[in-house]
MIMIGU-127559 format. One record per atom (N, C-alpha, C): residue number from 1; residue in one letter; atom name; x, y, z. Coordinates in nm, 2 decimals. Example, Ala and Ser with C-alpha at 12.3 -4.5 7.8 and 13.67 -1.06 7.14 Angstrom:
SITE    k  r   a      xx      yy      zz
SITE    1  A   N    1.32   -0.57    0.78
SITE    1  A  CA    1.23   -0.45    0.78
SITE    1  A   C    1.32   -0.33    0.78
SITE    2  S   N    1.28   -0.22    0.71
SITE    2  S  CA    1.37   -0.11    0.71
SITE    2  S   C    1.29    0.00    0.79
***
This chain:
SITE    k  r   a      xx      yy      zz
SITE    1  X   N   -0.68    1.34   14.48
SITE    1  X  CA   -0.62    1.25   14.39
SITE    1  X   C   -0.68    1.26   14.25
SITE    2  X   N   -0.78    1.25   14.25
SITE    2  X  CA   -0.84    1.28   14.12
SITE    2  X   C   -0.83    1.38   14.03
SITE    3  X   N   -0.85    1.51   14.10
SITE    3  X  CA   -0.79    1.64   14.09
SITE    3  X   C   -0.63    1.64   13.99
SITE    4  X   N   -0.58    1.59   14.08
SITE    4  X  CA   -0.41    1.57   14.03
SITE    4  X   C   -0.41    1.51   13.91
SITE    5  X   N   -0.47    1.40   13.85
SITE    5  X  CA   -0.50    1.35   13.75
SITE    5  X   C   -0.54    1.37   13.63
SITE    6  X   N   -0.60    1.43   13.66
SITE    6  X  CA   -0.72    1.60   13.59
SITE    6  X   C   -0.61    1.61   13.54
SITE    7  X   N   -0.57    1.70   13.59
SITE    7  X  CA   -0.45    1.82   13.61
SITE    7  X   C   -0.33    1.73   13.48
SITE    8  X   N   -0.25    1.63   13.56
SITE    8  X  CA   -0.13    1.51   13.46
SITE    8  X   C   -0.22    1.53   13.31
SITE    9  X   N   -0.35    1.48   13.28
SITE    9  X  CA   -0.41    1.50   13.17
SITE    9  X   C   -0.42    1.60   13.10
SITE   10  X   N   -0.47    1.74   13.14
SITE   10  X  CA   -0.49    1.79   13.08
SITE   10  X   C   -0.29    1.85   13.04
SITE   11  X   N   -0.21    1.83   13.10
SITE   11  X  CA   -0.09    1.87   13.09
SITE   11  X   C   -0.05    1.77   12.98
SITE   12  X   N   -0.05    1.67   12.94
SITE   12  X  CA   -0.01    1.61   12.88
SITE   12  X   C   -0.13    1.62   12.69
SITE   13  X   N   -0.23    1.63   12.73
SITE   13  X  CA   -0.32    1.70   12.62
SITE   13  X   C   -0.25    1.82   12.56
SITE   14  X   N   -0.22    1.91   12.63
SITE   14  X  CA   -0.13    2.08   12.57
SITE   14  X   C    0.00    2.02   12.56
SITE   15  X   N    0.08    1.91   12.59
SITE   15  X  CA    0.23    1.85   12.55
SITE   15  X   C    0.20    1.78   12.40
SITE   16  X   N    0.10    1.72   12.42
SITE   16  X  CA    0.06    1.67   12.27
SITE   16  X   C    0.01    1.76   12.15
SITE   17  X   N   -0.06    1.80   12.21
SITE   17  X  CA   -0.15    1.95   12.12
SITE   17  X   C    0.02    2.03   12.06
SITE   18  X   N    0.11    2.03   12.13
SITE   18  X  CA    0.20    2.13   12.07
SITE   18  X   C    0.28    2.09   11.93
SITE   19  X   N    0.32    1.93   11.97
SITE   19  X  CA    0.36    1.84   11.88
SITE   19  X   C    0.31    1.85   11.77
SITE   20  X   N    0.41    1.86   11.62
SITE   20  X  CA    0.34    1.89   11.53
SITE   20  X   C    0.36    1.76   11.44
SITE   21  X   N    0.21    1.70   11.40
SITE   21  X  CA    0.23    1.57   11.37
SITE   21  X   C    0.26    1.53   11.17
SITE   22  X   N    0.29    1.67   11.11
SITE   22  X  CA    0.27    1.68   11.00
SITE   22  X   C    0.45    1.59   10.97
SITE   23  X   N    0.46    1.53   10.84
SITE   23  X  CA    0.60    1.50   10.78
SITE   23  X   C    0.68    1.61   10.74
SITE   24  X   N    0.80    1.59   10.76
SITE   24  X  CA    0.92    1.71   10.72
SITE   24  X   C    0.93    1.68   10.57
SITE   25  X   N    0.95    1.80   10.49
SITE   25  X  CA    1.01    1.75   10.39
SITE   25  X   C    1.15    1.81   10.37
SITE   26  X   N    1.22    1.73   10.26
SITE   26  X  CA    1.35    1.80   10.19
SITE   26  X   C    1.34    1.82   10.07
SITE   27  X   N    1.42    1.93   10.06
SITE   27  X  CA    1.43    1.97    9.93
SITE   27  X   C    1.52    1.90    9.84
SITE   28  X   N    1.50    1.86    9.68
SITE   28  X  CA    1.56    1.79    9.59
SITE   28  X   C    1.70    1.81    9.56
SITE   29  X   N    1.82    1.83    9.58
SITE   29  X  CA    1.90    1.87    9.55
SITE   29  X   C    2.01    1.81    9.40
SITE   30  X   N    1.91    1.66    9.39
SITE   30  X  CA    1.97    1.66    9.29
SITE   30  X   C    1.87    1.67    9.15
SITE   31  X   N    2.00    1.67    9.07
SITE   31  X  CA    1.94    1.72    8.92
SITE   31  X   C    1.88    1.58    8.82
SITE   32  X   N    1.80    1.58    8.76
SITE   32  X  CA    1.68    1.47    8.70
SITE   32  X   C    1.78    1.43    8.56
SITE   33  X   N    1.80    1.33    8.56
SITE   33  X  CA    1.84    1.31    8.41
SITE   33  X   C    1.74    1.27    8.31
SITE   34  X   N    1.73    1.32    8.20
SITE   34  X  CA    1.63    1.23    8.17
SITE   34  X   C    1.62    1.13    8.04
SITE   35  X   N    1.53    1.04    7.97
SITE   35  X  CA    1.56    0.97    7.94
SITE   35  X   C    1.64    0.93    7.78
SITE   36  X   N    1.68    0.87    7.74
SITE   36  X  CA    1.81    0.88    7.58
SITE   36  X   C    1.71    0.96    7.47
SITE   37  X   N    1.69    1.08    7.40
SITE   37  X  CA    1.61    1.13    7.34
SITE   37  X   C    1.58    1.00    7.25
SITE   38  X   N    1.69    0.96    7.16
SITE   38  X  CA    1.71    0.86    7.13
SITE   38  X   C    1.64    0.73    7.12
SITE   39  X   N    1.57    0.70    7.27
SITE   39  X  CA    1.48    0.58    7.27
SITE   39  X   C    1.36    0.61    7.22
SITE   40  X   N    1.32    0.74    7.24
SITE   40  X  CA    1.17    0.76    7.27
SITE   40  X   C    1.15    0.71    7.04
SITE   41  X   N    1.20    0.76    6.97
SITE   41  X  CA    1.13    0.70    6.85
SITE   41  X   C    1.14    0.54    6.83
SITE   42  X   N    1.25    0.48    6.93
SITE   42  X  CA    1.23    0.34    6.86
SITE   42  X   C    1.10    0.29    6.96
SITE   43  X   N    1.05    0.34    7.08
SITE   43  X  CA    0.95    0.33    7.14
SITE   43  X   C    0.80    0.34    7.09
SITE   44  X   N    0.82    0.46    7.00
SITE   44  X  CA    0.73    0.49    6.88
SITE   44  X   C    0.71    0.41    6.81
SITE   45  X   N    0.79    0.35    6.75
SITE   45  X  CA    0.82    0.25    6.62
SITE   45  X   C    0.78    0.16    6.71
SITE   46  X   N    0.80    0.10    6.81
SITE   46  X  CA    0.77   -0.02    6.87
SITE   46  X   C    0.60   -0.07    6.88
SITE   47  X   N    0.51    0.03    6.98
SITE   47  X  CA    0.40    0.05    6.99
SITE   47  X   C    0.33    0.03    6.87
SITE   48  X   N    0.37    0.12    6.75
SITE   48  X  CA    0.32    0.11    6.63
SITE   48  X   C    0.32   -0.02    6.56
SITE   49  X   N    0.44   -0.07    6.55
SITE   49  X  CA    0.43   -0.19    6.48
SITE   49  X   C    0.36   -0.32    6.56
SITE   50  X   N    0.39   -0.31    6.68
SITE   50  X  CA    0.42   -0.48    6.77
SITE   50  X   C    0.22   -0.47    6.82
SITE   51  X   N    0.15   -0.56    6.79
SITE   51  X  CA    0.00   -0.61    6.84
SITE   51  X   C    0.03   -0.64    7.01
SITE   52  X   N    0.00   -0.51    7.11
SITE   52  X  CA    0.07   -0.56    7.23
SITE   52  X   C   -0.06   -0.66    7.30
SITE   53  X   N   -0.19   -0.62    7.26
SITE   53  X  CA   -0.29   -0.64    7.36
SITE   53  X   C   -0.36   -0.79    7.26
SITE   54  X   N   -0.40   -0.86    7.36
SITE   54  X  CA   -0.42   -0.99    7.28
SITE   54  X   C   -0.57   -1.02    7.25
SITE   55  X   N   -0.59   -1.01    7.14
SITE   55  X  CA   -0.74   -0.97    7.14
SITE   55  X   C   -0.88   -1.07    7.08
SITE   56  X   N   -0.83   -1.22    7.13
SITE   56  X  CA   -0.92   -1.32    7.15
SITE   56  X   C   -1.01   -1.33    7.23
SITE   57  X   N   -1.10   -1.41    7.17
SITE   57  X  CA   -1.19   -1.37    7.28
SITE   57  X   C   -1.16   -1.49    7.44
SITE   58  X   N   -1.26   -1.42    7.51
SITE   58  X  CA   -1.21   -1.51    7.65
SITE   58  X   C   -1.30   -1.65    7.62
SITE   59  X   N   -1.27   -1.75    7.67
SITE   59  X  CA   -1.36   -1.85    7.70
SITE   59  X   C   -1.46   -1.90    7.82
SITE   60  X   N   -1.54   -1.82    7.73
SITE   60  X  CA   -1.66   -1.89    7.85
SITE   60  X   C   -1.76   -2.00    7.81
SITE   61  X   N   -1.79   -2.02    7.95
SITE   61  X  CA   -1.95   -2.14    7.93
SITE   61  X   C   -2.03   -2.09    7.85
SITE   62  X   N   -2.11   -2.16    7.80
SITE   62  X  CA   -2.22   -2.18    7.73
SITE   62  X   C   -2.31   -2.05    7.76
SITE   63  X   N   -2.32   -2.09    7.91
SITE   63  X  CA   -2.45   -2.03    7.95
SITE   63  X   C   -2.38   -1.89    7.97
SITE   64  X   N   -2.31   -1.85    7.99
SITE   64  X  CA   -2.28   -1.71    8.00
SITE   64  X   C   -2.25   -1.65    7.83
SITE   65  X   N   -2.20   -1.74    7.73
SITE   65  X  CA   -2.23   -1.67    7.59
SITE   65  X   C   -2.38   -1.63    7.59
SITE   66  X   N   -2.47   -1.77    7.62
SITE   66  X  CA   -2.61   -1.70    7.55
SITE   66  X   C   -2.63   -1.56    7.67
SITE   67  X   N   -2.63   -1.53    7.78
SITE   67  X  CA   -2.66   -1.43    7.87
SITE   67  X   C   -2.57   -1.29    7.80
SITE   68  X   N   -2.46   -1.31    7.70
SITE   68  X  CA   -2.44   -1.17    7.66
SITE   68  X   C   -2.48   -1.14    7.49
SITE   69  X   N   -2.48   -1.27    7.44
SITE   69  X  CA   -2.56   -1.29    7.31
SITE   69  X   C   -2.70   -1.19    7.38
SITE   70  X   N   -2.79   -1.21    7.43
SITE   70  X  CA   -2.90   -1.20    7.49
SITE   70  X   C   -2.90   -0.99    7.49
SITE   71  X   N   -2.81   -1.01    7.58
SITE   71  X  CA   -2.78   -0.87    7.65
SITE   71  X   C   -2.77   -0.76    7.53
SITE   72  X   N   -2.62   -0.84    7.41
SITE   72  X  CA   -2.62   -0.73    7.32
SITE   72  X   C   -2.73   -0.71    7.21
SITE   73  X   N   -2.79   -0.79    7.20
SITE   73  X  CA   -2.97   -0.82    7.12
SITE   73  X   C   -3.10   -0.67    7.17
SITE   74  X   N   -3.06   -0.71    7.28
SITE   74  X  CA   -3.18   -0.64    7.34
SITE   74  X   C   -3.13   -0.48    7.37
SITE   75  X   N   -2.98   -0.43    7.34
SITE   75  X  CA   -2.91   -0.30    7.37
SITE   75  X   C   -2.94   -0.25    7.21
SITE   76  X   N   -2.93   -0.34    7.14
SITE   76  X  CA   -2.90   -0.30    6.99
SITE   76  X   C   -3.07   -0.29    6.93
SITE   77  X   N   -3.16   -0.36    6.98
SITE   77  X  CA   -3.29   -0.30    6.94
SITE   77  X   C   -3.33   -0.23    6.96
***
């Protein structure tokens, strides 16, 4: 009985082993459009002009000001 077992396993180990576990791929068939030549300078012009990133400072506690007050003191001597 055990034998037989053996046997179902390792048969099913070389049924698995054969299996190939990799993904199929396909090839693209279709063609890329791509984007209005057109946008890309008012995109330019955009970035340029428009302040995107907001650049106040964050609000913190007290005690965390003096800890980087502190920090940039002692980097800069």
């Amino acid at each position: 009985m055990d034998l037989q077992h053996n046997l179902l396993k390792l048969e099913n180990a070389t049924f698995m082993q054969g299996q190939d576990s990799k993904r199929k791929s396909e090839t693209n068939t279709e063609e890329f459009n791509s984007t209005n030549p057109s946008q890309i300078p008012t995109a330019k012009q955009y970035f340029n002009t428009t302040e995107i990133l907001n650049r106040q400072a964050l609000p913190l506690q007290n005690h965390f000001k003096k800890k980087i007050q502190e920090y940039f003191k002692s980097t800069n001597d």
